[in-house]
N, C-alpha and C positions, 0 to 999 in steps of 0.2 A: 472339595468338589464332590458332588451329589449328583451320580447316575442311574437310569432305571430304564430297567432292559425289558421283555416281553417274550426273550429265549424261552421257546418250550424244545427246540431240538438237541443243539450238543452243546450239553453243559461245558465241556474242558471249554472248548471256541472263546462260551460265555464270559468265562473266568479268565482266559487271556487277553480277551478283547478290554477287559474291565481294570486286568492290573495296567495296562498298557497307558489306562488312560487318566492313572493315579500318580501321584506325585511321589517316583522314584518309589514306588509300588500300590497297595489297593486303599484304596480310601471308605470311609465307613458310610456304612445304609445304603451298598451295594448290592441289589440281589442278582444275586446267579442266575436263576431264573427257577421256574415253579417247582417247590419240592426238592433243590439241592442245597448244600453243607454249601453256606456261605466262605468263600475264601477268605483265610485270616487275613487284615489289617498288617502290611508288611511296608515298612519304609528301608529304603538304601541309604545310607551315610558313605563318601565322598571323602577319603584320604589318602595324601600321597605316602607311597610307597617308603619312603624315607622313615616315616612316622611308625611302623608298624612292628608292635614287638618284639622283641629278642627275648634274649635269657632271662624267665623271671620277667617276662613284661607285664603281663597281665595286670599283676599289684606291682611291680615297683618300676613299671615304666614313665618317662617323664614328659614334662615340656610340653608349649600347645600343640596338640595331636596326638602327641605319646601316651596320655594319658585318659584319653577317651573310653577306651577298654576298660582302665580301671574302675571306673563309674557306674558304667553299664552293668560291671559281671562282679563290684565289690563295694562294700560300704562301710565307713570307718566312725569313729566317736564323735566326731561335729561334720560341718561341712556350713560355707558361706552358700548364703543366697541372694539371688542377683538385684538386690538390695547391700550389700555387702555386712549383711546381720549375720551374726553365729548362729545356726542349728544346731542343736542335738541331732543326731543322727541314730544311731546303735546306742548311746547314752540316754538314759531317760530325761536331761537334765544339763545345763554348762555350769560346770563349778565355778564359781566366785567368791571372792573374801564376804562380799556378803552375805551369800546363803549359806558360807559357811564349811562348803565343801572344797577351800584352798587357803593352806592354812601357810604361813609365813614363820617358820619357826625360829626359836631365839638365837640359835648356832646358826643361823643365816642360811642352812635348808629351808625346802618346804616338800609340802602333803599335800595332795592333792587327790580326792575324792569320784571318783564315777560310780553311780549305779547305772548299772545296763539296764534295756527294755526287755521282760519276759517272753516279747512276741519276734524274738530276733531269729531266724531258723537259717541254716547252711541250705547249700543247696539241694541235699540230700536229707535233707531235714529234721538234723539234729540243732539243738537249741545251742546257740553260741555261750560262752562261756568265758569266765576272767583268765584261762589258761592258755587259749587263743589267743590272747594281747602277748601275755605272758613268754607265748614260743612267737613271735614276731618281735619280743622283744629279744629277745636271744639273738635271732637273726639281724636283728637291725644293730646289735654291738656286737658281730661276731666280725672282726677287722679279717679272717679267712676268708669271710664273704664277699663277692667281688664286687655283686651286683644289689646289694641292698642300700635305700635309698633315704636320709634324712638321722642317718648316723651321726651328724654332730650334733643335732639335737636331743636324742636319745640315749646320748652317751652321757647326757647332762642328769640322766636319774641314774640314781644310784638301784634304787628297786623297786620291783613290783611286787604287789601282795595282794592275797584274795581273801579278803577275812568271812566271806560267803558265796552263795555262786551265782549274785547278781552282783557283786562288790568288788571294783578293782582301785586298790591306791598304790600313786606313782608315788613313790620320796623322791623329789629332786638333790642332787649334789649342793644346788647354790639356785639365786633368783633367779628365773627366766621368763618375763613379763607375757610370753605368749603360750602358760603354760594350761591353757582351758582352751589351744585350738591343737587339739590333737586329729587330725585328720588322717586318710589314707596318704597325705606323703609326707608323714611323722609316724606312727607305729598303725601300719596294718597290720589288722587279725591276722591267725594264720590258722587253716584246719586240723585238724588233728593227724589226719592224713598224711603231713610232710615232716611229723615229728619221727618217726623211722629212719626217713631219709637223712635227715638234718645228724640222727645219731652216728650213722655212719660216718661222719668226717670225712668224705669225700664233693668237695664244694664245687668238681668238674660235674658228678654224677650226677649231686644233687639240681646245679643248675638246667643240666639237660633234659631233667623227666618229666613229665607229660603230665603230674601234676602241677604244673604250673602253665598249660596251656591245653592243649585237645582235655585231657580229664580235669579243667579246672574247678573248683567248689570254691563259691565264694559264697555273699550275703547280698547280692546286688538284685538290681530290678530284675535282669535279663540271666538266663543259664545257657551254660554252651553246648550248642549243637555241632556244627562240625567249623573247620579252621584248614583250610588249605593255603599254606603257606606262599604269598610272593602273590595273592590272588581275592580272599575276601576270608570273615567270620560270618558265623550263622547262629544266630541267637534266639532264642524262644523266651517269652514272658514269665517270670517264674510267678507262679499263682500264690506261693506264702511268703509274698516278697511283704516285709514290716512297714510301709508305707501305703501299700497297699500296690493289686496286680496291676502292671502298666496297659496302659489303653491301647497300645499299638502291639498286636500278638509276635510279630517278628520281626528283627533287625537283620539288616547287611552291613557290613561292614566292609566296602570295595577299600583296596588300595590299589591307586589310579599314578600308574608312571611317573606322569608330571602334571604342574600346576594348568599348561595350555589342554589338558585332556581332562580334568575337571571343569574346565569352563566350558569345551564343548559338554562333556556329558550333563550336568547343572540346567544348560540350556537347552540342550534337546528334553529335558525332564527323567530322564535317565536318574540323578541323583535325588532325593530330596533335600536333604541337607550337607552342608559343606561345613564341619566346624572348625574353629579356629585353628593355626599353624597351618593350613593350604595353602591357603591364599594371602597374599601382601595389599596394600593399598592401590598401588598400579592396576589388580584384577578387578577390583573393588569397584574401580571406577569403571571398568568396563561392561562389569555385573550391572551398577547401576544406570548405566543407558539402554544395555539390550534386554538385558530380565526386568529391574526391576521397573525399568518406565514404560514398558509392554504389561505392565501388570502380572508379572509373570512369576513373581517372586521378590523378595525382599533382600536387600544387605545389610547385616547390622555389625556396625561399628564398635568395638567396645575400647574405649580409652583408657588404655593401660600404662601407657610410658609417655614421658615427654622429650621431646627430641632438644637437644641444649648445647652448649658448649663450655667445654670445661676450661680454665686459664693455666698455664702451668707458670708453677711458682720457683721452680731449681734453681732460675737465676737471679738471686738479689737485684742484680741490676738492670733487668730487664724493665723498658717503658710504664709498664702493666700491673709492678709487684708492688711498689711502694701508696700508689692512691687507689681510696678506691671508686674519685670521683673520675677517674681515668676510667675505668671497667665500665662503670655505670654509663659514661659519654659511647663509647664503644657501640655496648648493647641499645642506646638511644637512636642510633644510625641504621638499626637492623627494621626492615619495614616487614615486620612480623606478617601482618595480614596479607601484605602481598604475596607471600610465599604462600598461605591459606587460599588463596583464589585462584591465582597461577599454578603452581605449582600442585597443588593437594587438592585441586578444583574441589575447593570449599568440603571440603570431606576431612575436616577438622579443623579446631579450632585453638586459637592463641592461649596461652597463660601459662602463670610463671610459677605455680607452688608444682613442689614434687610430693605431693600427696592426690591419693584420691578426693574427688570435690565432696562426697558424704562425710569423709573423714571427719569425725569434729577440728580435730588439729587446724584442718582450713581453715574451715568457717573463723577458729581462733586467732588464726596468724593474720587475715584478713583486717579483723578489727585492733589489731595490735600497728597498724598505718603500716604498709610498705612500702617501698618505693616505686612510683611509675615507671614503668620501663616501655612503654607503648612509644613509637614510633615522632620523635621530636628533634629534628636535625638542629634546631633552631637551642634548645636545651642543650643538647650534647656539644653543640662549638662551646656554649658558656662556659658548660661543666671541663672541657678541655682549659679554654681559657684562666678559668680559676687554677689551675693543674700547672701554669707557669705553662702552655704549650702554645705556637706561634703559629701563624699559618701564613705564607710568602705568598710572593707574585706568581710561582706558580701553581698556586693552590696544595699544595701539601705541607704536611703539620710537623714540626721540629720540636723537640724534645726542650726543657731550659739549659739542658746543657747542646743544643745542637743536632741533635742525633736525629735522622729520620724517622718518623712512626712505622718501623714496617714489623710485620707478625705474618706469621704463616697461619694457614688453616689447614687441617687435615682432618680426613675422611675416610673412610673405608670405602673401597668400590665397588662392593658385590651389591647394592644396589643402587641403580641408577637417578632415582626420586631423590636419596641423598646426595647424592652429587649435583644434581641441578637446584637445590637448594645452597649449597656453597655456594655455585657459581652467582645464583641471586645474590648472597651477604658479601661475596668482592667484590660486586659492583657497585653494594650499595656503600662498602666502605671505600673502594675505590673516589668515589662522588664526593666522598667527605674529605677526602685528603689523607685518608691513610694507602701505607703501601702497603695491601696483602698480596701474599702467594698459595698459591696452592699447592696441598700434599695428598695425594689418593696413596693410598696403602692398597696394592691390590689384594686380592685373594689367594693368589699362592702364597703371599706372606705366610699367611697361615696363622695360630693365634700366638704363636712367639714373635713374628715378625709385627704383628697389630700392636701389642702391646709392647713392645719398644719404641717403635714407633708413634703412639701416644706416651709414654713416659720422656722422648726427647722432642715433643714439639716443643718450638721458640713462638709458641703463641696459644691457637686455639684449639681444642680436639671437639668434632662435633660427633655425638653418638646419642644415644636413645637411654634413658634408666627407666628402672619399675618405679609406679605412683606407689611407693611405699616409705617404712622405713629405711631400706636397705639402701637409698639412696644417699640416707644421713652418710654411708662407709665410705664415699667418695672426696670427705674432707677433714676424716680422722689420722692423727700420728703413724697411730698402728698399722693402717693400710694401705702406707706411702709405699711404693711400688721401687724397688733398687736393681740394678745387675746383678748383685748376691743372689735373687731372689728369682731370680729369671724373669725380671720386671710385672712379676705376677702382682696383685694389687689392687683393689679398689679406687686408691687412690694416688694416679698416674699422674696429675699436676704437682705435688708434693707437698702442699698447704697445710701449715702444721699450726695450732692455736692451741694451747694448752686451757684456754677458756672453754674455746669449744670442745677440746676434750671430754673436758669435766661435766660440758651438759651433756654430752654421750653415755656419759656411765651412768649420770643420772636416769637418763629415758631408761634403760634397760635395767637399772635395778627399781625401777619403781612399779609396782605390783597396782594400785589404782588405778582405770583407766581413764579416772578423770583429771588427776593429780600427770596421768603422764602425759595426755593432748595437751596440757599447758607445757609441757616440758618441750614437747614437738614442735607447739606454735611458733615459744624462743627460738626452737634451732632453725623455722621457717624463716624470721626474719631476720637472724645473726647472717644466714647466705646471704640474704636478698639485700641485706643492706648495702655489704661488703662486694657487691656486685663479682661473690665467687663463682658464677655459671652465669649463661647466656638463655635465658630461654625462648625457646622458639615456636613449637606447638605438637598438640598431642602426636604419638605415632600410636596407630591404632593397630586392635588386634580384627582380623575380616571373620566374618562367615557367612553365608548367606544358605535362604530357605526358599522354596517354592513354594508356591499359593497352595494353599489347602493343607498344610501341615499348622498347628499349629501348638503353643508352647515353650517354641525357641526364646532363648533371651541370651542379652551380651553376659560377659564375663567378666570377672575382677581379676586386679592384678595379680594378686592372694590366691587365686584358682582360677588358673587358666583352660576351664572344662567347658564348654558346650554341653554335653552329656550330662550334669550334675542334678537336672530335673526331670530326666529324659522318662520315670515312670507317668509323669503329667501329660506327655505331649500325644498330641491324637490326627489322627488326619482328618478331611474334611470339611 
C-alpha cells in the first residue's frame, strides 16, 4: 500500500497517521512530509501467548510458533526453502557423498564436511567460528541440560573438529541418512559469550540469564531490541546480516491472549502477519470470507499432515486383522471428498500417500500402481464379499463365522472439525452395514489418557501425522506402544511385519538419496496395499498476511517456520 501525504505542518501526526494506515505498521515510499527522517518500515507479527519463549527459547524454542524467534534472531548450517530444497545457510555448501564432503567410513561411521561462509558475523560483530558449533554442541549432549533441543540427534556424533577456522567436521557414531540437514533445531551455534556460563555447571543459573533472551547475540536477520515479557519483542534489522539487510527495518512480535483476539486484531489491520501454530482451519475459514474475500488479505494453507486412521492390530481375531481386502472395502465406504467440501469447505484436499507431494518418494510410489481408495460403495460390498462377509435382511454385514461387523472409532476432542469428520465416517459406514461406535477421548485425558486410549481401540484411531518419514514409525516392531511402557509409542495399533521392518532399517541406513526415495516409494505402497491406515485429507498448517506485505510463503512439514525468509519480505 503506497501513500502520499503533502504534510508541511506536524511531522509526528504525519507519521502516526501513515503507520496507522500500514499493514500492522508503515509501508514503504511513505513520505512524512517535506524535509522529515522517513519512519522506519515496521511490521507486527501476531502470536498467541502460549507460543512465546521460556528458558532458553530464543534458539531452542520449538513447534509452529515456538520457533519463530528462532529464525528472526538466529541462523544455523542449512535451512529448507519453501520449495522444500536444502540451503546452505551459515555453511558455504550441503555436503554430499558426491562432492565429496560426506564420507561413509568402513567401521560404519561417517565424516562429515562444512565449510562456513567468511561473511557470517554475531550480532556484535564478531565473525562466527567452528567453536560456536562446537559449544552448542556441548550443550546439545549435556543430558544436565534441561532445555536443549534435538539431542538424540546429536548424541549420534561422536565429534567435532576444527581443522581451520572456516572448517567444521562432524564424525558421526553410525549412518544417519539426514546427516547434511543440520539446521537450528539440530546443533545451534552458540556465542562465545555463554561459554562462562555454561562452565559454571549451574544449569538453573545458566538457563535464567539474559543471555539467552533481553542480551541475546545471535547470527539472524533481526537483533534484539527490547522484550517485555507476557506482552511483545522488538527487533531492528541487523545491517551485516550474511544474506543480506532485511527490507523491513522493524519487527514486533505481539503475543496475543487467544486465537479469537488475533482474528479481530489481523482484521482490523492491527497485525500484519499471523504465522503458523495461531491459527487452526476453523479460523482459516473464517479469515477467508472476511479478510480474505474483502481483498484484505490472504490465508495460506500449508499441507503438512494428513489426517488418517490407524487399525489396531492386538487382536488376532478381530474382523479387520487377518484380510486386507477387509481394510481396503472399509476405507472404500469413506466419501473422502465429502468430508473436503462439507466439512473442511474445500480448504483441502483428499490423498493417500504420507509424504510430501515434491517428495520424489511420491512421485515414485505413484508410478509403482496403488491402490484406489476413492470413494466406491459398489467396490467395497465386492471386496467384503470376496472376504466370506454377508449382508442380511437387515442390511448389516456378518462375519463368515457370524459375527457382526462392529468397530469403534475414536478421536480426540480438543478439536471440534475432527469430531464432525468422524460423525461423517459413521454414517457413512453406518449406510454400508457396518456397526460403528463412537469414542471421543476428551482433553482432561491428558497425553496418558490419549494414548491408552488409542493403544486399546477395537477398531479405528483417527489422528493427523507429519508428510514425512517419521510416519513410516507408526508401523514398526520397535514402536509398538505396551502398558510397560506407559503406552508411549509410535506405534498404538500394534502391527508388527518383520518384512516391513527390514525395509525400515533399510531407509535409514542408506546414505543416497536416490537409492533411498526408491526405498520410501516401497514402504509407500507395502501401507497402501495392506490397507494399514485409512486416509482422509490434508490437515493444514494456517497463517495469514494482509495486503501489502509481501514475501510470506507456506511451510514444510520439516520446518514449521513462517519467519524462515522473513529478511526477503517488504511491505507495500
Amino acid at each position: 500500500m503506497k501513500l502520499r501525504t503533502n504534510v508541511v505542518c506536524f511531522v509526528g501526526l504525519a507519521m502516526l497517521l501513515i503507520a496507522a494506515c500500514a499493514p500492522g505498521g508503515q509501508g514503504p515510499g511513505q513520505e512524512a512530509g517535506q524535509g522529515a527522517v522517513p519512519a522506519p518500515k515496521t511490521l507486527t507479527l501476531g502470536i498467541v501467548t502460549d507460543a512465546e519463549p521460556k528458558e532458553a527459547g530464543i534458539v531452542y524454542g520449538g513447534g509452529a510458533g515456538g520457533s519463530e524467534p528462532k529464525f528472526i534472531f538466529h541462523a544455523g548450517l542449512t535451512a529448507f526453502d519453501d520449495q522444500a530444497t536444502l540451503q546452505p545457510r551459515v555453511a558455504e555448501r550441503i555436503p554430499t557423498v558426491e562432492n565429496g564432503d560426506w564420507k561413509v567410513l568402513a567401521d560404519g561411521r561417517m565424516e562429515v564436511t562444512w565449510k562456513l561462509r567468511r561473511d557470517v558475523v554475531w550480532h556484535d560483530g564478531t565473525r562466527v567460528t567452528p567453536q560456536d558449533f562446537m559449544l552448542g554442541f556441548k550443550l546439545g549432549t549435556d543430558q544436565s541440560i534441561p532445555f536443549t533441543r534435538g539431542g538424540a540427534i546429536v548424541r549420534q556424533i561422536a565429534e567435532l573438529s576444527a581443522p581451520d577456522d572456516q572448517t567444521l567436521v562432524m564424525t558421526w557414531k553410525n549412518v544417519y541418512v539426514f546427516a547434511n540437514r543440520i539446521g537450528l533445531e539440530v546443533l545451534p551455534p552458540l556465542h562465545a559469550q555463554l561459554a562462562p556460563l555454561y562452565e559454571l555447571s549451574d544449569p538453573a543459573a545458566l538457563a535464567a540469564n539474559s543471555a539467552w533472551a533481553e542480551q541475546w547475540i545471535g547470527l539472524g536477520p533481526y537483533r534484539m531490541r527490547e522484550w517485555v515479557r507476557g506482552s511483545h519483542i522488538e527487533a531492528d534489522a541487523f545491517d551485516q546480516y550474511f544474506l543480506g539487510k532485511p527490507k523491513i527495518d522493524r519487527l514486533i512480535i505481539r503475543y496475543v491472549g487467544d486465537t479469537n483476539a488475533i482474528l479481530v486484531q489481523i482484521k482490523a489491520g492491527e497485525l500484519g502477519v499471523v504465522p503458523v501454530g495461531s491459527l487452526k482451519e476453523s479460523e482459516a475459514e473464517i479469515l477467508t470470507t472476511e479478510l480474505q474475500a474483502a481483498g484484505a488479505g490472504a490465508v495460506i494453507l500449508s499441507n503438512n499432515k494428513l489426517r488418517h486412521g490407524f487399525w489396531n492390530f492386538r487382536d488376532p481375531s478381530a474382523l479387520w486383522v487377518p484380510d486386507a481386502r477387509v481394510r481396503l472395502a472399509v476405507t472404500k465406504f469413506v466419501d473422502r471428498q465429502g468430508i473436503v467440501d462439507t466439512v473442511l469447505n474445500g480448504l483441502s484436499a483428499v490423498d493417500d500417500i504420507m509424504l510430501p507431494r515434491e517428495d520424489p518418494a511420491y512421485r515414485l510410489a505413484q508410478q509403482r500402481g496403488l491402490p484406489n481408495l476413492s470413494l466406491d460403495p459398489n467396490a467395497a460390498h465386492r471386496l467384503l464379499g470376496e472376504a466370506g462377509f454377508t449382508r442380511g435382511p437387515d442390511g448389516l454385514y456378518r462375519s463368515p463365522d457370524g459375527r457382526p461387523f462392529a468397530l469403534q472409532l475414536t478421536v480426540t476432542g480438543d478439536i471440534q472439525t475432527n469430531v464432525t469428520q468422524l460423525l461423517v465416517i459413521e454414517d457413512n459406514w453406518k449406510r454400508a452395514g457396518l456397526q460403528p461406535t463412537l469414542n471421543i477421548i476428551p482433553p482432561s485425558a491428558g497425553s496418558t489418557g490419549k494414548d491408552e486410549g488409542y493403544s486399546n481401540t477395537p477398531g479405528v484411531v483417527f489422528t493427523s501425522s507429519d508428510l514425512s518419514y517419521a510416519s513410516f514409525d507408526g508401523s514398526i516392531t520397535k514402536e509398538i506402544s505396551t502398558q510397560q511402557r506407559g503406552w508411549r509409542g509410535a506405534n498404538p495399533g500394534a502391527y508388527s511385519d518383520p518384512v516391513y521392518d527390514a525395509l525400515y532399517d533399510r531407509l535409514l541406513s542408506t546414505v543416497r538419496s536416490s537409492e533411498r526415495d526408491e526405498i520410501a516409494a516401497d514402504m509407500v505402497k507395502y501401507l497402501l496395499d495392506r490397507g494399514l491406515y485409512i486416509p482422509i485429507a490434508y490437515s493444514s498448517d494456517v497463517s495469514a498476511v494482509r495486503t501489502g506485505v509481501r514475501g510470506v510463503t507456506g511451510v514444510l512439514p520439516a520446518q514449521r517456520v513462517t519467519s524462515w525468509n522473513i529478511h526477503l519480505w517488504d511491505i507495500g
